[in-house]
PDB file of N, CA, C, O and CB in Angstrom:
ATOM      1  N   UNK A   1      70.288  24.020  19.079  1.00  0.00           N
ATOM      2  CA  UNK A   1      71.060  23.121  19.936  1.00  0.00           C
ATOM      3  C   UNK A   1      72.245  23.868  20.539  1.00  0.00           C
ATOM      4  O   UNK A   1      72.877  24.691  19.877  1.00  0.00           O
ATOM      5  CB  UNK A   1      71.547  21.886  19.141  1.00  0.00           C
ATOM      6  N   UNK A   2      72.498  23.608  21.635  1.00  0.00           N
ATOM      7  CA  UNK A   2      73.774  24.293  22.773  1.00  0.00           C
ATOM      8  C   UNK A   2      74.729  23.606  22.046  1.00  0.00           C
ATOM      9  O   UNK A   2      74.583  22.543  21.442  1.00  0.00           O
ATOM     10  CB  UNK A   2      73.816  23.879  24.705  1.00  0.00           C
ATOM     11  N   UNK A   3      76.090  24.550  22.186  1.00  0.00           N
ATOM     12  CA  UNK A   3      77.393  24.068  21.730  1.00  0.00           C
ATOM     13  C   UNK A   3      78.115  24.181  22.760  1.00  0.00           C
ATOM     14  O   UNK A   3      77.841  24.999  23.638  1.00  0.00           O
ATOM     15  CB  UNK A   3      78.003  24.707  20.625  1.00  0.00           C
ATOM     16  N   UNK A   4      79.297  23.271  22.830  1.00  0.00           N
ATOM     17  CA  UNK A   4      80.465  23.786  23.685  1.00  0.00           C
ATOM     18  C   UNK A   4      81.037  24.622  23.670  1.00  0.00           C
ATOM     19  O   UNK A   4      81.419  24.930  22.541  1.00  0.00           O
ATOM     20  CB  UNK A   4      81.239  23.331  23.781  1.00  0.00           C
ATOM     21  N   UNK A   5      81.414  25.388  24.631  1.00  0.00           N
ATOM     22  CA  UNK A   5      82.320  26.794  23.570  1.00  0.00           C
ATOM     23  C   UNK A   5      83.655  26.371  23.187  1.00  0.00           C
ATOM     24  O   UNK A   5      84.099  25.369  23.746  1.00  0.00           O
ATOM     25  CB  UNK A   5      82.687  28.446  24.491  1.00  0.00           C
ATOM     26  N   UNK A   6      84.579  27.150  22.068  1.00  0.00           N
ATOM     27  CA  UNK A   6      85.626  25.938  22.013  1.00  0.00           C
ATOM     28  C   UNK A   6      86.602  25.774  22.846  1.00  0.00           C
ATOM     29  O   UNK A   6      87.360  24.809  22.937  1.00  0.00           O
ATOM     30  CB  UNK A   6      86.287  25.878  20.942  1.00  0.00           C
ATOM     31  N   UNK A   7      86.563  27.092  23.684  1.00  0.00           N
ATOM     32  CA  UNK A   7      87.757  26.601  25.443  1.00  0.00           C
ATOM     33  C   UNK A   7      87.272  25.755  26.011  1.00  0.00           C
ATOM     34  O   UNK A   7      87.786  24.742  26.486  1.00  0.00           O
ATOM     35  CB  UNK A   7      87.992  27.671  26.862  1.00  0.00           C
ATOM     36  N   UNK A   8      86.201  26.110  26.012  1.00  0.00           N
ATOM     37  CA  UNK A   8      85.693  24.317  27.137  1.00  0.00           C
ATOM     38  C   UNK A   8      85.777  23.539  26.863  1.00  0.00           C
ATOM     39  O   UNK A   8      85.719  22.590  27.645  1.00  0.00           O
ATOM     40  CB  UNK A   8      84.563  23.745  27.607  1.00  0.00           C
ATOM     41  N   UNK A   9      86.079  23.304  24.848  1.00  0.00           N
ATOM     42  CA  UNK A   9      86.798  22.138  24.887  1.00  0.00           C
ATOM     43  C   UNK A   9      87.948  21.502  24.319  1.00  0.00           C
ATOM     44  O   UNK A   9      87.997  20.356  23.874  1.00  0.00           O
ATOM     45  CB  UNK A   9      86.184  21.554  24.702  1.00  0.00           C
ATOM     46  N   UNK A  10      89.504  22.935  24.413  1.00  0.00           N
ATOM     47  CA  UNK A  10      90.413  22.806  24.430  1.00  0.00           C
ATOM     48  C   UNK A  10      90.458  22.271  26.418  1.00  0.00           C
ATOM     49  O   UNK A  10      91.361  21.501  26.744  1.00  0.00           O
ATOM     50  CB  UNK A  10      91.050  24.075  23.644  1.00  0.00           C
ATOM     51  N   UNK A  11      89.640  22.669  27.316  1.00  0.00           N
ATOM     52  CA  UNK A  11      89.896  22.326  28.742  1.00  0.00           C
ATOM     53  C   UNK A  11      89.953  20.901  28.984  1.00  0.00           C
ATOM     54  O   UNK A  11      90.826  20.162  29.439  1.00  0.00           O
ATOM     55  CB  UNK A  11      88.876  22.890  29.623  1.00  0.00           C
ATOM     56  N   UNK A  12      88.661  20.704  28.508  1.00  0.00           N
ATOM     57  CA  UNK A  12      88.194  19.246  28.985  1.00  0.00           C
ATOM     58  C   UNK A  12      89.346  18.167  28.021  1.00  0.00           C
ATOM     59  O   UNK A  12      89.893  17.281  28.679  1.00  0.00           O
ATOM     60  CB  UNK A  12      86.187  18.943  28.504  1.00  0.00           C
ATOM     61  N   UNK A  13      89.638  18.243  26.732  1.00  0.00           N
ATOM     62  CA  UNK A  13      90.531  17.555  25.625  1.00  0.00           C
ATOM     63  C   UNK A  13      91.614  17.534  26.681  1.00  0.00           C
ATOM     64  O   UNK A  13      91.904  16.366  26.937  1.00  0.00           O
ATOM     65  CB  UNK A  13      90.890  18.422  24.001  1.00  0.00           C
ATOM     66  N   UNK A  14      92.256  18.330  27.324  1.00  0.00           N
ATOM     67  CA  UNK A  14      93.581  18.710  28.295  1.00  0.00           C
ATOM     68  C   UNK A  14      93.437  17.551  29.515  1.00  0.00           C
ATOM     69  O   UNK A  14      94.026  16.504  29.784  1.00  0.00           O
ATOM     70  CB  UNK A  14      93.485  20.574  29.050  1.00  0.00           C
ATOM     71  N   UNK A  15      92.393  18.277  30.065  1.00  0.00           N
ATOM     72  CA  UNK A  15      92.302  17.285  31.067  1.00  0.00           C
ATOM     73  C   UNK A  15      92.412  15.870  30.967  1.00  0.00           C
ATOM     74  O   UNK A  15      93.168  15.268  31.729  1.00  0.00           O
ATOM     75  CB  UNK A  15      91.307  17.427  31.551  1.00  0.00           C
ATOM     76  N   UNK A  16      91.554  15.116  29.873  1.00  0.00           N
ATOM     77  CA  UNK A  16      91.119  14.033  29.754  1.00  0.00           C
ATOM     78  C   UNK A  16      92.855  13.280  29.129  1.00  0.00           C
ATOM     79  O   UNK A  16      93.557  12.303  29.390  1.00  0.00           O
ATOM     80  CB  UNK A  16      89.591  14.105  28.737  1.00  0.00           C
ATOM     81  N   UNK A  17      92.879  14.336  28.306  1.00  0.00           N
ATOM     82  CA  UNK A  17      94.435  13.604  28.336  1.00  0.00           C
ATOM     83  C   UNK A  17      95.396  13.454  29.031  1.00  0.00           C
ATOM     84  O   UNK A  17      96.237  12.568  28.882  1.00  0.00           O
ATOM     85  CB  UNK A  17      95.093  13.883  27.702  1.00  0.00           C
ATOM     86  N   UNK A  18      95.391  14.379  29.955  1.00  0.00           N
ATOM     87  CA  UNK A  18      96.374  14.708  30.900  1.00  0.00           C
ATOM     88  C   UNK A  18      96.254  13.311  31.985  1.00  0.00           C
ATOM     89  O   UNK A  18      97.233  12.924  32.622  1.00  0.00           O
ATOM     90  CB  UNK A  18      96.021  16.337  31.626  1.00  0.00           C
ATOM     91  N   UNK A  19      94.755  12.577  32.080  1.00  0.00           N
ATOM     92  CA  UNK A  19      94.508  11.752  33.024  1.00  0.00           C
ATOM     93  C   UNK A  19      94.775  10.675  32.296  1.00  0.00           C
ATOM     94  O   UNK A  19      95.225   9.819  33.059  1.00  0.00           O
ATOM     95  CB  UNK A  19      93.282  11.825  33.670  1.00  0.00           C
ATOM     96  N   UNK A  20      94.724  10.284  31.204  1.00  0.00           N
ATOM     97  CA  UNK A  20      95.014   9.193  30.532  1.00  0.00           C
ATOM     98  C   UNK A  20      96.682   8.737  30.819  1.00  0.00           C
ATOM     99  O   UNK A  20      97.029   7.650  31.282  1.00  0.00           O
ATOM    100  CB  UNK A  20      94.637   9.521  29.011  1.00  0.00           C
ATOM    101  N   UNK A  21      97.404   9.623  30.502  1.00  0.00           N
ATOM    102  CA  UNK A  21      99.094   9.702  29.962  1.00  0.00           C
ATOM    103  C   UNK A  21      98.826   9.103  31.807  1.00  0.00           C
ATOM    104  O   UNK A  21      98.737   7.893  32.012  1.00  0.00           O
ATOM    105  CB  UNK A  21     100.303  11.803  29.236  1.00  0.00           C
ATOM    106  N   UNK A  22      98.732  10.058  32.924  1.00  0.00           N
ATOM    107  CA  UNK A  22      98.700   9.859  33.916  1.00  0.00           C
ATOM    108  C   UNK A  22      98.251   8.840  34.794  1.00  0.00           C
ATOM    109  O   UNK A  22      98.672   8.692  35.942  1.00  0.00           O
ATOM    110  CB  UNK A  22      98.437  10.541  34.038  1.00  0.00           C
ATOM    111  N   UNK A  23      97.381   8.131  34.236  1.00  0.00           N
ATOM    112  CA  UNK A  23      96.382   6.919  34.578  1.00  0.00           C
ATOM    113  C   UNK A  23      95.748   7.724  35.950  1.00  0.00           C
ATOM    114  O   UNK A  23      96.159   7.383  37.060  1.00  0.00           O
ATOM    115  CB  UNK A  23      97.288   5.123  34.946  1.00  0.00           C
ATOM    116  N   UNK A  24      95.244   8.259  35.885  1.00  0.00           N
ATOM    117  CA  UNK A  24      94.056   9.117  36.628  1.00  0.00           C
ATOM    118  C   UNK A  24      92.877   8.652  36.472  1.00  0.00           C
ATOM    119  O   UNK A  24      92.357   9.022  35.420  1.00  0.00           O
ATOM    120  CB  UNK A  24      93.894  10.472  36.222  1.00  0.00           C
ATOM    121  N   UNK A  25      92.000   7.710  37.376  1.00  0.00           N
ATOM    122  CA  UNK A  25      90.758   7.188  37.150  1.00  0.00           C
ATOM    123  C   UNK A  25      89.849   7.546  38.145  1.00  0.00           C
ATOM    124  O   UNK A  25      88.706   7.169  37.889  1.00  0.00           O
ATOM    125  CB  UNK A  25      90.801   5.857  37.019  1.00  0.00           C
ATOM    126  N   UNK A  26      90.030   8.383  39.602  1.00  0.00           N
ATOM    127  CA  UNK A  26      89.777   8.577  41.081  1.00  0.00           C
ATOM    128  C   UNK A  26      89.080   9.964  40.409  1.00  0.00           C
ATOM    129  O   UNK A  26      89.572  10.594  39.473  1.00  0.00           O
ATOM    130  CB  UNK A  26      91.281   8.636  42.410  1.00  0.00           C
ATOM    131  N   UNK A  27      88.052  10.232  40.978  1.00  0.00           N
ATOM    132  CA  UNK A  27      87.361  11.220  40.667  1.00  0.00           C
ATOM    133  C   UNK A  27      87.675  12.424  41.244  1.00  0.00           C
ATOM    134  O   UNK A  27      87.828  13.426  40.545  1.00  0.00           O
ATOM    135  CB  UNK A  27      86.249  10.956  40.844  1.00  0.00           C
ATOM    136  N   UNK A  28      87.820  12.451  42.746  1.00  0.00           N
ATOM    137  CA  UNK A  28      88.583  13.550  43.422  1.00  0.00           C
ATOM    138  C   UNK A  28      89.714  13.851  42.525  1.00  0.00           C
ATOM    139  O   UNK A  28      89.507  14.890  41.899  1.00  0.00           O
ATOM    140  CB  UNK A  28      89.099  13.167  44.882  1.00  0.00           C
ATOM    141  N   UNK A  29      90.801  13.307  42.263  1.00  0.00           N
ATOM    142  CA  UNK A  29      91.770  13.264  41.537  1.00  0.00           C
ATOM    143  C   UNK A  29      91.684  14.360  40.447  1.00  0.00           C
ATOM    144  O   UNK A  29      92.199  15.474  40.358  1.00  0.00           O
ATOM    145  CB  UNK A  29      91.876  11.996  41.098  1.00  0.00           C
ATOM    146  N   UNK A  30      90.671  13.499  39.477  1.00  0.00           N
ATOM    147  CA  UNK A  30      90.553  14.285  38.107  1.00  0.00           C
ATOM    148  C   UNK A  30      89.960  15.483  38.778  1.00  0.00           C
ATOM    149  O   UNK A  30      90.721  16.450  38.768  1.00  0.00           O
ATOM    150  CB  UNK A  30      89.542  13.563  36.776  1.00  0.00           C
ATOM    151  N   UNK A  31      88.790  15.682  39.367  1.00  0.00           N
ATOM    152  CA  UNK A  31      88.524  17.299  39.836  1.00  0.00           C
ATOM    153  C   UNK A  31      89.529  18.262  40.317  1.00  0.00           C
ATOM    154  O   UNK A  31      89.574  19.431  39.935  1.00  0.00           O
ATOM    155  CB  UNK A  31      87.641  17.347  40.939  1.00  0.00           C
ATOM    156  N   UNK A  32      90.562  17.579  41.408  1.00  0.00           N
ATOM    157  CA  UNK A  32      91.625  18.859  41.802  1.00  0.00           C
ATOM    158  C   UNK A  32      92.165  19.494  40.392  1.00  0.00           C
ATOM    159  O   UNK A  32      92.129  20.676  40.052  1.00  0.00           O
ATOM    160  CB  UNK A  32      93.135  18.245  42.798  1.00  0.00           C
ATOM    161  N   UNK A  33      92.815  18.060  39.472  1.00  0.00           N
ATOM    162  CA  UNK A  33      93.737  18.581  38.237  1.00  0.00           C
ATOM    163  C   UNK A  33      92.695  19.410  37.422  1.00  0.00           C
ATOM    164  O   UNK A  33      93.174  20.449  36.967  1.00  0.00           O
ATOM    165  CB  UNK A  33      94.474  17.240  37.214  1.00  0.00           C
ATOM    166  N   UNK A  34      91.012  19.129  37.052  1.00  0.00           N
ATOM    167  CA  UNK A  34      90.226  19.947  36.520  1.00  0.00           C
ATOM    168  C   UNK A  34      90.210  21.816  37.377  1.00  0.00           C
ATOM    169  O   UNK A  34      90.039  22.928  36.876  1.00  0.00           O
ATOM    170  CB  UNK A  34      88.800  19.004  36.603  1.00  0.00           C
ATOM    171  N   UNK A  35      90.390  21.511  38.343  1.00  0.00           N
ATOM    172  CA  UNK A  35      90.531  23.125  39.079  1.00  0.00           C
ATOM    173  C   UNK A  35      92.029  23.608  38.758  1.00  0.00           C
ATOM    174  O   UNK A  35      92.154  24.824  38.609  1.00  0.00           O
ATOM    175  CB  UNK A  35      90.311  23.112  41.040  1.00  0.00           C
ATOM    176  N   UNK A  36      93.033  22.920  38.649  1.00  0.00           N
ATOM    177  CA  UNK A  36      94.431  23.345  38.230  1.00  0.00           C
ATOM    178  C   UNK A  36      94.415  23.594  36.454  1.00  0.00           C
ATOM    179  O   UNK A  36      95.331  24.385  36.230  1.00  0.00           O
ATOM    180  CB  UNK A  36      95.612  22.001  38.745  1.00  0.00           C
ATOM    181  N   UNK A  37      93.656  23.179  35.017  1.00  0.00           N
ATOM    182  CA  UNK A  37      93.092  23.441  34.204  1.00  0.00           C
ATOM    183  C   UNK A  37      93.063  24.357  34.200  1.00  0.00           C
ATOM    184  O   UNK A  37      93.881  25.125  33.695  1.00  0.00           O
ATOM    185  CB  UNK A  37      92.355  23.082  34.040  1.00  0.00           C
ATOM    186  N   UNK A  38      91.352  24.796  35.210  1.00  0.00           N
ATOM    187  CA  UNK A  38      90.864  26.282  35.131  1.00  0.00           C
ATOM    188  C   UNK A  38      91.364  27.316  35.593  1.00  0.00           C
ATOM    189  O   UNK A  38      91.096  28.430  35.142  1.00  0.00           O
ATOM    190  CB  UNK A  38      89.871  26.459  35.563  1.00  0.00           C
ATOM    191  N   UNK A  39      92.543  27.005  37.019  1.00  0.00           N
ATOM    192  CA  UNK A  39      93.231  28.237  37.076  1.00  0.00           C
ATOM    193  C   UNK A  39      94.195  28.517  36.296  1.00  0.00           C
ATOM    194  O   UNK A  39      94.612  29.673  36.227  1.00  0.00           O
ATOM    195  CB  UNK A  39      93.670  28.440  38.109  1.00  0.00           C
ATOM    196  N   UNK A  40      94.710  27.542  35.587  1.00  0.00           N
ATOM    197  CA  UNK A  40      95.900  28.180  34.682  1.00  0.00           C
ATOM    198  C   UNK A  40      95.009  28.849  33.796  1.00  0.00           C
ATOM    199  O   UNK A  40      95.426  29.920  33.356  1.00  0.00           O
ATOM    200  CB  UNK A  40      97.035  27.098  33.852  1.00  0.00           C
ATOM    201  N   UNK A  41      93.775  28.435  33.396  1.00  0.00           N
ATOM    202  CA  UNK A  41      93.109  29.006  31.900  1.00  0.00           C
ATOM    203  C   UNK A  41      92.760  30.814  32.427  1.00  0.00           C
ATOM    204  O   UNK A  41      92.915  31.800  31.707  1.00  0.00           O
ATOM    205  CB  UNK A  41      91.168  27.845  31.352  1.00  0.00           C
ATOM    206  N   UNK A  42      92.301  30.802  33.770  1.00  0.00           N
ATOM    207  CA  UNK A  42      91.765  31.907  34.413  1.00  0.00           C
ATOM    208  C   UNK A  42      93.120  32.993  34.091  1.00  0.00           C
ATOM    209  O   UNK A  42      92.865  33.975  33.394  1.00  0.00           O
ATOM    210  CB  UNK A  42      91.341  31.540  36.163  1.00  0.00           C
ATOM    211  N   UNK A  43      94.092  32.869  34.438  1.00  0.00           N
ATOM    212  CA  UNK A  43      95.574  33.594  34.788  1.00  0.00           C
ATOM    213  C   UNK A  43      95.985  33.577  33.089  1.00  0.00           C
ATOM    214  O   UNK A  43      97.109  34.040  32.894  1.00  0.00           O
ATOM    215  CB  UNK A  43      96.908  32.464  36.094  1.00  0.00           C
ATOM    216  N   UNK A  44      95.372  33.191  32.034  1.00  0.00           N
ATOM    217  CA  UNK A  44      95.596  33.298  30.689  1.00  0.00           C
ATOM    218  C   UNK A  44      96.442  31.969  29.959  1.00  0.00           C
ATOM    219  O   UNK A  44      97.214  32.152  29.018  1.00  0.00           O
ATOM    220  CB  UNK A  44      96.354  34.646  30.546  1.00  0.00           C
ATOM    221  N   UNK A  45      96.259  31.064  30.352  1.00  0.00           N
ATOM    222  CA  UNK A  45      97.256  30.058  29.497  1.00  0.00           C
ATOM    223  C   UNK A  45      96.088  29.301  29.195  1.00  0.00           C
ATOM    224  O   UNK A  45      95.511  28.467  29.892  1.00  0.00           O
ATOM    225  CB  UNK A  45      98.655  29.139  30.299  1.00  0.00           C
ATOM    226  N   UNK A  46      95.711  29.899  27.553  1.00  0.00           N
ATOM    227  CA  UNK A  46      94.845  29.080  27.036  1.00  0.00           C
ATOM    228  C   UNK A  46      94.975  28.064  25.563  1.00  0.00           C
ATOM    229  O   UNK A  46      94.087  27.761  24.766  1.00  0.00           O
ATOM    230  CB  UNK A  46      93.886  29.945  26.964  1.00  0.00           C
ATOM    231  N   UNK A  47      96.145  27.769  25.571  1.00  0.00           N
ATOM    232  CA  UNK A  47      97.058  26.760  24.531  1.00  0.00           C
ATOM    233  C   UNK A  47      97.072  25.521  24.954  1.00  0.00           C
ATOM    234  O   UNK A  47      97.463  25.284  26.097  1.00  0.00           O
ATOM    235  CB  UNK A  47      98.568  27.091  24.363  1.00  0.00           C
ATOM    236  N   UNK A  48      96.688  24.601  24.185  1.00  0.00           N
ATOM    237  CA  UNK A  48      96.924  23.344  25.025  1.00  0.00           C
ATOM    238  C   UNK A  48      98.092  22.739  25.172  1.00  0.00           C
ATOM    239  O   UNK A  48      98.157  21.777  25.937  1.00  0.00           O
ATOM    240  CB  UNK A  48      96.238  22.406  24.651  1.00  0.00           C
ATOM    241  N   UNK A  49      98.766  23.001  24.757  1.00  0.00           N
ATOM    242  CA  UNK A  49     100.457  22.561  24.130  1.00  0.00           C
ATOM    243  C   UNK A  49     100.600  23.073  25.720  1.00  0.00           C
ATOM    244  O   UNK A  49     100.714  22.251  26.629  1.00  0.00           O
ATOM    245  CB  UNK A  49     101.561  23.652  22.373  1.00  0.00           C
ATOM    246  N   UNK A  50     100.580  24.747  25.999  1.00  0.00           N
ATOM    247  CA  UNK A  50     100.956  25.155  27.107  1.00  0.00           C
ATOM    248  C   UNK A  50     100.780  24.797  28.624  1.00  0.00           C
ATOM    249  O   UNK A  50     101.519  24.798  29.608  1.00  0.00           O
ATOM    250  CB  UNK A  50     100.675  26.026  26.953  1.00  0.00           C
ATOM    251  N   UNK A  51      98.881  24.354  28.256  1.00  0.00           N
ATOM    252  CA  UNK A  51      98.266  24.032  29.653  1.00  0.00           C
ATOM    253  C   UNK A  51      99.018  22.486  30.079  1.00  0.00           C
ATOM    254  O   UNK A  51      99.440  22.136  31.181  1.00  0.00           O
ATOM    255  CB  UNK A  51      96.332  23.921  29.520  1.00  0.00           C
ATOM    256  N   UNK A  52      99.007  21.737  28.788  1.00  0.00           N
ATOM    257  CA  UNK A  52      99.566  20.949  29.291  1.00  0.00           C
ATOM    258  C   UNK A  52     101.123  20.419  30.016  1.00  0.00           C
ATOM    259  O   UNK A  52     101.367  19.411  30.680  1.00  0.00           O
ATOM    260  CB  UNK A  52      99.219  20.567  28.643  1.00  0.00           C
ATOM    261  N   UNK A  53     101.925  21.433  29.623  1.00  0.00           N
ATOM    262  CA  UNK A  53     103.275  21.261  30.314  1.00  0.00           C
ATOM    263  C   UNK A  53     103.597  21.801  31.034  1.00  0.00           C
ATOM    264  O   UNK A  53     104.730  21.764  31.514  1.00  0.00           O
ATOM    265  CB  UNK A  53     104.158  21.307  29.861  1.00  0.00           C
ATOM    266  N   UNK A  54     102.121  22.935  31.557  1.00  0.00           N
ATOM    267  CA  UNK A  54     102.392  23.195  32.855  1.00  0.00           C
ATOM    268  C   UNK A  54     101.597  22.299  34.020  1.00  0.00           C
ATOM    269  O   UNK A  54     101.655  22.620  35.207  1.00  0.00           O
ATOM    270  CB  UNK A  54     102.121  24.610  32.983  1.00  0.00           C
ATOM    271  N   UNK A  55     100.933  21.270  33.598  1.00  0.00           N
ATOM    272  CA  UNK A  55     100.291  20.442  34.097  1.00  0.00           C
ATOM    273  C   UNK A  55     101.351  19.290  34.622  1.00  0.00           C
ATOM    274  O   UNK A  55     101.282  18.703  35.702  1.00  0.00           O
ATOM    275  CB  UNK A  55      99.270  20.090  33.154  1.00  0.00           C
ATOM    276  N   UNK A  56     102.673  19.049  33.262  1.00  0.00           N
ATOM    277  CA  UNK A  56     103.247  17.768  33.943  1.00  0.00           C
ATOM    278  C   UNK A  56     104.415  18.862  34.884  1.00  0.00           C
ATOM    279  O   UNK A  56     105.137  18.438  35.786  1.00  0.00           O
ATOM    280  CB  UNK A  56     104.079  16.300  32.584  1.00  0.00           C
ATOM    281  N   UNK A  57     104.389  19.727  34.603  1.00  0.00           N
ATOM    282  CA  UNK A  57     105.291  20.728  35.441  1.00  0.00           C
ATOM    283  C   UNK A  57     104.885  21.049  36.720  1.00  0.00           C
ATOM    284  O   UNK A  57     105.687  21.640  37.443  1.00  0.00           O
ATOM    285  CB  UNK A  57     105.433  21.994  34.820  1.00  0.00           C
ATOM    286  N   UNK A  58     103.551  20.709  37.223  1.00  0.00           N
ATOM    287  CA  UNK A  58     103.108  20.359  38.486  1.00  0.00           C
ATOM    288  C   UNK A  58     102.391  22.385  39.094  1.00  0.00           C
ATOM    289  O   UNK A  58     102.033  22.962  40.121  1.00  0.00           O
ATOM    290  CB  UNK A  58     104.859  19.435  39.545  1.00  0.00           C
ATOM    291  N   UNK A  59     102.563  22.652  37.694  1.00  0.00           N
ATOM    292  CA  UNK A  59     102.019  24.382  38.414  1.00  0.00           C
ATOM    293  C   UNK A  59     101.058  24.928  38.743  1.00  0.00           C
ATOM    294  O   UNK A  59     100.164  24.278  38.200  1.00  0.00           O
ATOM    295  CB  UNK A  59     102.129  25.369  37.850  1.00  0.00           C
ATOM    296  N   UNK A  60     100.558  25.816  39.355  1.00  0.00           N
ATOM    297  CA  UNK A  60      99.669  26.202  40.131  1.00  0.00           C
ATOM    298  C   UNK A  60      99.446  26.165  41.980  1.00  0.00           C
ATOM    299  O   UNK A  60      98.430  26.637  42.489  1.00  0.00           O
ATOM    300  CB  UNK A  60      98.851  25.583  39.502  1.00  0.00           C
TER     301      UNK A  60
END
């Protein structure tokens, strides 16, 4: 059986919370912030503590 790997799902845990706190329900929506996720993860911020306060910090 396929596994997640476990960044993909420190990513997705990020995201999904990030849209909750946010009330993010618009699908476009959640995809831009899912591409802002992966570029912070790409450029090395792979902590969720981190991804996420650069998420309410609006970066990328």
């Amino acid at each position: 059986m396929w596994r997640i790997p476990p960044e993909l799902d420190v990513l997705i845990k990020v995201l999904n919370d990030y849209c909750a706190r946010q009330h993010v329900a618009d699908e476009d929506e959640r995809e831009r912030i899912a591409v802002k996720v992966m570029a912070l993860f790409g450029r090395g911020v792979s902590d969720p503590v981190l991804l996420s306060a650069e998420l309410e910090r609006g970066s990328v």
